[in-house]
C-alpha positions in Angstrom: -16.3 -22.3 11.0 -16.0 -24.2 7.7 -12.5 -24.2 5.7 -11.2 -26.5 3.2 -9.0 -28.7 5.2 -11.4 -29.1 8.3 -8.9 -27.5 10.4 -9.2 -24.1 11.5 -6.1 -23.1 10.4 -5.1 -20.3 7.9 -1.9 -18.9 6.3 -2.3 -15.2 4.7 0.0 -14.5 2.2 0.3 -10.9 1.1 0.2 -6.9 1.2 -0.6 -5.7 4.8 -4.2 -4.5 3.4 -4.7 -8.0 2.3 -3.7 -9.5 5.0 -5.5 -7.1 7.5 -9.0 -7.7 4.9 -8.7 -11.5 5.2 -7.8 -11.9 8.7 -10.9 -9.7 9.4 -13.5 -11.6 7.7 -12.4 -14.8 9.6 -12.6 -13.7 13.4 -16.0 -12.3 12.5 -16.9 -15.5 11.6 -16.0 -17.0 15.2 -18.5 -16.0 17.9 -17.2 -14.6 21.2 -13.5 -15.4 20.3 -10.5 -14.6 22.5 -8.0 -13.6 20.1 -4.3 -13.0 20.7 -1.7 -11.2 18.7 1.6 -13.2 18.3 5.3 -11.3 17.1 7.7 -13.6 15.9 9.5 -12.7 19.0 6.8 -14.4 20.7 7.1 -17.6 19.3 10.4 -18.6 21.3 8.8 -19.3 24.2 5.5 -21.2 25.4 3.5 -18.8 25.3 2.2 -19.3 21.5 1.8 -23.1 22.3 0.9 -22.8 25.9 -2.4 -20.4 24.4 -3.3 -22.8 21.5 -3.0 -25.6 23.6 -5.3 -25.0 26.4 -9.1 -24.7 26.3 -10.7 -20.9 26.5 -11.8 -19.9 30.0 -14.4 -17.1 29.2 -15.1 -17.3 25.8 -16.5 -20.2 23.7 -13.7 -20.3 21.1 -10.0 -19.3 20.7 -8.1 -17.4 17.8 -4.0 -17.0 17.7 -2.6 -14.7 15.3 1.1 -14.7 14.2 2.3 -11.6 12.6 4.9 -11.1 10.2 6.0 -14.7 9.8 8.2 -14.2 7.2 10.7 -13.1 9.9 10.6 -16.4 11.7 13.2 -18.6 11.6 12.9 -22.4 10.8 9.2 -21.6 9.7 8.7 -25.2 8.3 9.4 -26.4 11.6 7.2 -24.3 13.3 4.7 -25.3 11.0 4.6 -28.5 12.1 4.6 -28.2 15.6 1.0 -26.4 14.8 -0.9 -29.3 14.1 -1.2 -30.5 17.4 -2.8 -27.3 19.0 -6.9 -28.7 19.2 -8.1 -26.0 21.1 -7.2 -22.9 19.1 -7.7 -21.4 16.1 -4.2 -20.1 13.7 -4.2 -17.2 11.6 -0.4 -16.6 10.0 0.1 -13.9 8.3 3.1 -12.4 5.9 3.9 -10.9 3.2 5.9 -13.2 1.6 3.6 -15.0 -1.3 6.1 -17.6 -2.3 6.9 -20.9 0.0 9.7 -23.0 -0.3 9.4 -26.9 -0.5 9.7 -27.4 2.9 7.3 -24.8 4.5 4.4 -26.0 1.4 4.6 -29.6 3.0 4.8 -28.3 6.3 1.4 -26.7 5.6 -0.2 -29.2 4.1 0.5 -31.1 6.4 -0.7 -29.4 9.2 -3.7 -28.9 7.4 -3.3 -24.8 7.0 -6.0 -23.4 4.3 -3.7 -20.9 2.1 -4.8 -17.5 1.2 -3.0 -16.1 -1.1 -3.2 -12.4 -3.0 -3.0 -12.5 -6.3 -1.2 -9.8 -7.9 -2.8 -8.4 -11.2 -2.7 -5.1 -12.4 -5.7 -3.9 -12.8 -6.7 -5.5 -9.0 -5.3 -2.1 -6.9 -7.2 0.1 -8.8 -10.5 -1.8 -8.7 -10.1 -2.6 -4.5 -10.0 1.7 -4.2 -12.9 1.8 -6.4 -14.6 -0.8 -4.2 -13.4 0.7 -1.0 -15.2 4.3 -1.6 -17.8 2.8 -3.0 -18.6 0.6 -0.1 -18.4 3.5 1.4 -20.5 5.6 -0.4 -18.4 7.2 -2.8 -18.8 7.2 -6.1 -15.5 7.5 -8.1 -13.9 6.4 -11.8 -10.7 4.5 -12.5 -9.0 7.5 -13.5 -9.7 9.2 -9.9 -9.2 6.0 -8.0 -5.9 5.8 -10.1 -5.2 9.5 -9.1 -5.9 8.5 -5.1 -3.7 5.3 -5.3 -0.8 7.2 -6.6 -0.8 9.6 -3.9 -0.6 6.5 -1.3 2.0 5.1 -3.8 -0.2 1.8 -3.8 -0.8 1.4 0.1 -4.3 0.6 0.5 -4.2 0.6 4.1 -3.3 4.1 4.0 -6.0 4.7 1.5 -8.8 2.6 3.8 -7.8 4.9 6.7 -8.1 8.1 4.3 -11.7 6.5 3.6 -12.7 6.3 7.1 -11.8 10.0 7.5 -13.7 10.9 4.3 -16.8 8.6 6.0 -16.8 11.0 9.0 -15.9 14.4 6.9 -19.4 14.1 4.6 -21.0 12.7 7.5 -24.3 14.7 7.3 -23.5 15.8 3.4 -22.3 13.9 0.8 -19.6 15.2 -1.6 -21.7 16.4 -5.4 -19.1 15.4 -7.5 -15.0 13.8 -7.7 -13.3 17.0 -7.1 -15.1 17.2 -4.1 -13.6 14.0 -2.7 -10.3 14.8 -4.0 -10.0 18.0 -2.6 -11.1 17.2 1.4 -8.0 14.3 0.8 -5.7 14.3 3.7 -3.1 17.6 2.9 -5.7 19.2 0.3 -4.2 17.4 -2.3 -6.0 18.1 -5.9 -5.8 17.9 -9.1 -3.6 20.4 -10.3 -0.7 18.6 -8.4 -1.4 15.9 -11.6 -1.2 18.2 -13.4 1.7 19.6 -12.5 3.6 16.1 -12.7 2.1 15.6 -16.1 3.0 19.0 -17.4 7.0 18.2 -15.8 7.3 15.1 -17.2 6.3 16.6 -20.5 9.0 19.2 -20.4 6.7 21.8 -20.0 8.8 24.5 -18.0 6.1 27.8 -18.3 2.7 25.5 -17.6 5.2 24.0 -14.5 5.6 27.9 -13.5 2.1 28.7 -13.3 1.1 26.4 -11.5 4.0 26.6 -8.9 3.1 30.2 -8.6 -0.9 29.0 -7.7 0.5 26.0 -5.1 2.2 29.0 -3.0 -0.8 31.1 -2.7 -2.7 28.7 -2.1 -0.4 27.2 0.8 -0.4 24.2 -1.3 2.0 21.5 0.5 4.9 21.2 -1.7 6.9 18.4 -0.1 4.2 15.9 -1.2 4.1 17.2 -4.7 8.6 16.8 -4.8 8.1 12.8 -3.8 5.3 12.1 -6.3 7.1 14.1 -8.9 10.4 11.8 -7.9 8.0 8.9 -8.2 7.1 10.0 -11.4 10.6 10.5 -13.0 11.6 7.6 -11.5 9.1 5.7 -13.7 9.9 7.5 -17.0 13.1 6.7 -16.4 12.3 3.0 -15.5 10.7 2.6 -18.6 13.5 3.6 -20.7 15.9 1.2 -18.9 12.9 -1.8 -18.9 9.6 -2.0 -18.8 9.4 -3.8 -16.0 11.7 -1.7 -13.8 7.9 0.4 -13.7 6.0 -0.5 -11.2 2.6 -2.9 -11.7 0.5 -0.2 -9.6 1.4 2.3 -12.3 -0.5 0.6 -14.8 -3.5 3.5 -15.4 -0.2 6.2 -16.2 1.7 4.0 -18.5 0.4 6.4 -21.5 1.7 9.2 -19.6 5.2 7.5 -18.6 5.7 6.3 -21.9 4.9 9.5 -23.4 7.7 11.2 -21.1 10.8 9.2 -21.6 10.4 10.2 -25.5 10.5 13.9 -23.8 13.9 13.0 -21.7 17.0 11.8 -22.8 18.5 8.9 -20.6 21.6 11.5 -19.2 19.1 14.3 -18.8 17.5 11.7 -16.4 20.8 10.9 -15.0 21.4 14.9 -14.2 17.9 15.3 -13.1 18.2 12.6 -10.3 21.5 13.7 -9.7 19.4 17.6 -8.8 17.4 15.6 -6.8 19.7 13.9 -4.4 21.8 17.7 -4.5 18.5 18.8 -3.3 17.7 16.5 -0.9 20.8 17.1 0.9 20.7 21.3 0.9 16.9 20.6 2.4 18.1 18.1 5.2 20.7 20.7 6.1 18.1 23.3 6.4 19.7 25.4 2.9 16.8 25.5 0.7 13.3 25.2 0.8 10.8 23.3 -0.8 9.8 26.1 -3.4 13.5 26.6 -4.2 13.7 23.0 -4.8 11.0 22.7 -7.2 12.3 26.1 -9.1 15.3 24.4 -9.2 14.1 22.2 -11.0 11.5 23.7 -13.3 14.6 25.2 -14.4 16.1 21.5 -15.9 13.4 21.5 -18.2 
């Protein structure tokens, strides 16, 4: 398999999706590979070196991959000690997108082709739009927005939501958006946007309404109290600085900046001070989630 240096050696840099998507392209690329996981518990030993070292038995190539090597110590060093393993291929793989000095030199040289995820802001929102629609499903920013907010911007999560999805509308596919948002994992819809909108707005008899519909309809209420904290959190992020809110929040911005005009900064103060008050009284089993959200409906 071609890479830049010559060597096939590769250090994956970012989000666990990322890393999971990259990794995956290059072992399809090696035919009948015997591939072996590696901790960074594992890396103590001779067992890493012992695998990359020898040639395969039963299959015509070899692949090691090291997880989570941002958690190894004297990485650089490690690093080094790579460039001497001829009969394997090395996937690293961390989440840790910057490099020191050291560990750069290390891996250049070592010869280790870097991939590493860019972060942009519009990029989360496009990949969910690519995932469905690689998958079939058709669906706009604002919905893909709307899905990555409820997997508060974990596209493996939202990958594994669109494998379920693939086997739901198996022999049917969904007509429309609300038809993919609906079968969501939890039956989560609409409304519960809606709902978070009409809260961060201040809007206590809309909030009412539609807390009356979520109980008939068995709606599940302790996923609507953490995106509503999510929420608040960010409008109150955005009164303190801009960038306290998150990058993956980009398509509500309108919305967030719309709210902290609605809140004053010790009404937010009081609010998350509600929440944690809450929190506690639910742990210890003395109020339940439609209490909770009364609660505070009522601060508005």
């Amino acid at each position: 398999m071609n890479s830049k240096t010559g060597k096939p050696f590769w250090y994956i840099a970012g989000s666990l999706f990322y890393q999971e998507e990259q990794s995956k392209k290059l072992l399809s690329k090696m035919e009948d590979c015997e591939t072996e996981i590696f901790n960074p518990e594992d890396l103590s030993g001779d067992s890493f070196f012992g695998f990359t070292s020898s040639a395969p038995l039963f299959s015509e190539t070899k692949a090691a991959v090291v997880k989570s090597f941002d958690s190894v110590k004297n990485s650089d060093q490690f690093i080094k000690s790579c460039a001497n393993c001829i009969e394997s291929a090395i996937i690293i793989m961390t989440e840790e997108t910057k490099t020191d000095k050291k560990l750069s030199a290390a891996l250049d040289a070592a010869g280790f082709n870097l991939l590493i995820e860019e972060s942009k802001k519009q990029d989360i929102t496009a990949r969910v739009i690519r995932m469905f629609s690689e998958a079939g499903f058709s669906i706009d920013t604002a919905a893909a927005g709307q899905i990555n907010e409820l997997f508060d911007g974990n596209l493996s999560m939202v990958k594994s939501e669109v494998d379920k999805l693939t086997a739901f509308f198996a022999y049917k596919k969904p007509q429309t958006q609300s038809d993919i948002l609906n079968a969501i994992t939890a039956k989560r819809q609409d409304n519960i946007f809606v709902f978070i909108d009409n809260f961060t707005y201040r809007k206590r008899k809309e909030c009412f309404v539609l807390l009356t519909e979520f109980i008939a309809s068995g709606e599940n209420l302790r996923i609507l109290i953490n995106l509503l904290f999510k929420r608040m959190r960010d409008v109150y992020g955005m009164q303190v600085s801009k960038d306290m809110v998150k990058e993956n929040r980009y398509f509500l911005l309108d919305r967030i900046k719309t709210g902290a005009k609605a809140w004053k900064k010790q009404e937010l103060i009081n609010l998350f001070s509600v929440f944690a008050e809450l929190d506690y009284m639910m742990k210890t089993g003395q109020t339940d989630d439609e209490a909770y959200l009364t609660r505070l409906i009522g601060l508005l």
